[in-house]
N, C-alpha and C positions, 0 to 999 in steps of 0.2 A: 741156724737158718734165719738170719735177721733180714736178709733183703731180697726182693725176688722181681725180677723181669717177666710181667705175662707176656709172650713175644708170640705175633704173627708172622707166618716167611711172607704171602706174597702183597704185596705192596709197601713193603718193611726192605725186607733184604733182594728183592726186585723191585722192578718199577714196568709201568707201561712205555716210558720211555725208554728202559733198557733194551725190555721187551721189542717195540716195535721197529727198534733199530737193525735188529736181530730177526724180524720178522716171523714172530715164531708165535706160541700164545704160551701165555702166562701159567693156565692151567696144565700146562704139560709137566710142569715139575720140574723141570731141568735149569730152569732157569736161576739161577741164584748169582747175585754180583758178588764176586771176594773182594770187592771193597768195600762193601756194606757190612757182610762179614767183620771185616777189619776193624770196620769204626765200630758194631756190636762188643768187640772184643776189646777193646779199650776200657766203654764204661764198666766191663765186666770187670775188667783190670783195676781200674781207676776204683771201684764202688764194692768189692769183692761179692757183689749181687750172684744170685740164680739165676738160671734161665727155668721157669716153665714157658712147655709149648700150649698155646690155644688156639692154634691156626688146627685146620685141615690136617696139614702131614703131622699134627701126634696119631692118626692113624697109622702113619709107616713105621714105627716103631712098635716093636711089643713091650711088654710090662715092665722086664729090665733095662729098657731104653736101646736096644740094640735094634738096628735100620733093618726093616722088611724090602725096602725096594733101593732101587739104585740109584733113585734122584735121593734117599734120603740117607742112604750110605754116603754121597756125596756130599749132603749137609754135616753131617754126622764129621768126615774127613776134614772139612773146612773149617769146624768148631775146634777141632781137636788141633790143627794146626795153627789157630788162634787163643789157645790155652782157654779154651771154651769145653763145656760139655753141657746135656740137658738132664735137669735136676728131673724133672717132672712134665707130665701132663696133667691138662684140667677135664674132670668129665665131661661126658658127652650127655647132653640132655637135648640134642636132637630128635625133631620127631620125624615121621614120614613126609608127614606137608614141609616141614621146613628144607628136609633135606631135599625134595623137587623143586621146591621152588628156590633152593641154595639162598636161602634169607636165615643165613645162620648168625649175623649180628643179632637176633635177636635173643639170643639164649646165651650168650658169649657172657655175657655180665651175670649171668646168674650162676655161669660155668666156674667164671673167677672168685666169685663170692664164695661157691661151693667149695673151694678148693679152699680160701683162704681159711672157712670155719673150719674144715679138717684139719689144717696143720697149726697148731700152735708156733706161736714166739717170731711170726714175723713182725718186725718194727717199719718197717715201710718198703712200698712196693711199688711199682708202677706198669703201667698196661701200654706195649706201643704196638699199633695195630693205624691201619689205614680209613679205618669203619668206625661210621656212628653207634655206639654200642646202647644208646640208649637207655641209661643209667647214671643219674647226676654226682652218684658218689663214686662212678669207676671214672666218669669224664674227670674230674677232680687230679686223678692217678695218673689219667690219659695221656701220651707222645703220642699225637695224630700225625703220623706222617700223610704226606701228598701222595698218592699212587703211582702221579706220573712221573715221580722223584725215585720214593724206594727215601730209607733212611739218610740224613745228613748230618752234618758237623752240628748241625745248630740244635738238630733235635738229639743228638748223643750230649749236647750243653745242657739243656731245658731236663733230661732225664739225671745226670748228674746231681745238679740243684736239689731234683724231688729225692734222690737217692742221700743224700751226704745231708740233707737241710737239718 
């Protein structure tokens, strides 16, 4: 386990652009682009990285990583058709307040952290996610993608670099 992807799905592998094209909402789940997918599936390719999940849907999976719902058996389909699969999820240190008021970038970076002192032997890792996480050493790690993008060529470049450097 030398290299690992902390990966958000929405604003990573959807966009509000996709999104509003399609006139749907983002929070439904269903949304995912298989071309964002694709280009995910490259750097996997390209950088033999992991994928942990730190978005929301590591809920829809249980402990063995197999999909509870059907937007995430969809994710799940779409990895595996891109020689993808999910190594991991990061805890949940969610509270009540946060989860109301869904200001979960706040605790994301401690999530990642947590996860990294659990696992020994990674050698470098990167975090892409659409949110200010709030943390100078995971911003460091950070592919901020655009929201109203969703993942692009340039940010699968910039994640490369941090992966192979």
């Amino acid at each position: 386990m030398n290299k690992i992807i902390f990966l958000d799905i929405d604003g990573v592998l959807n966009s509000n652009f996709w999104n509003d094209s399609h006139q749907r909402e983002l929070s439904d789940g269903t949304l995912i682009d298989k071309d964002k997918v694709i280009l995910l599936g490259e750097l996997v390719k390209n950088t033999g990285a992991k994928i942990v999940l730190h978005s929301g849907w590591r809920f829809w999976f249980d402990d063995n990583m197999k999909p509870l719902r059907t937007e995430s058996a969809k994710l799940a389909e779409m990895f595996q058709e891109c020689g993808m699969k999910i190594f991991g999820v990061t805890p949940d240190f969610a509270t009540e307040d946060i989860k109301r008021t869904k200001k979960f970038s706040l605790v994301k970076a401690n999530e990642i952290l947590s996860w990294l002192a659990l696992h020994g032997g990674v050698e470098k890792w990167i975090v892409i996610d659409d949110l200010d996480l709030h943390n100078e050493l995971i911003l460091q790690h950070q592919i901020k993608t655009n929201q109203t993008v969703g993942l692009t060529r340039q940010d699968i470049e910039k994640a490369e670099k941090k992966l192979l450097a």
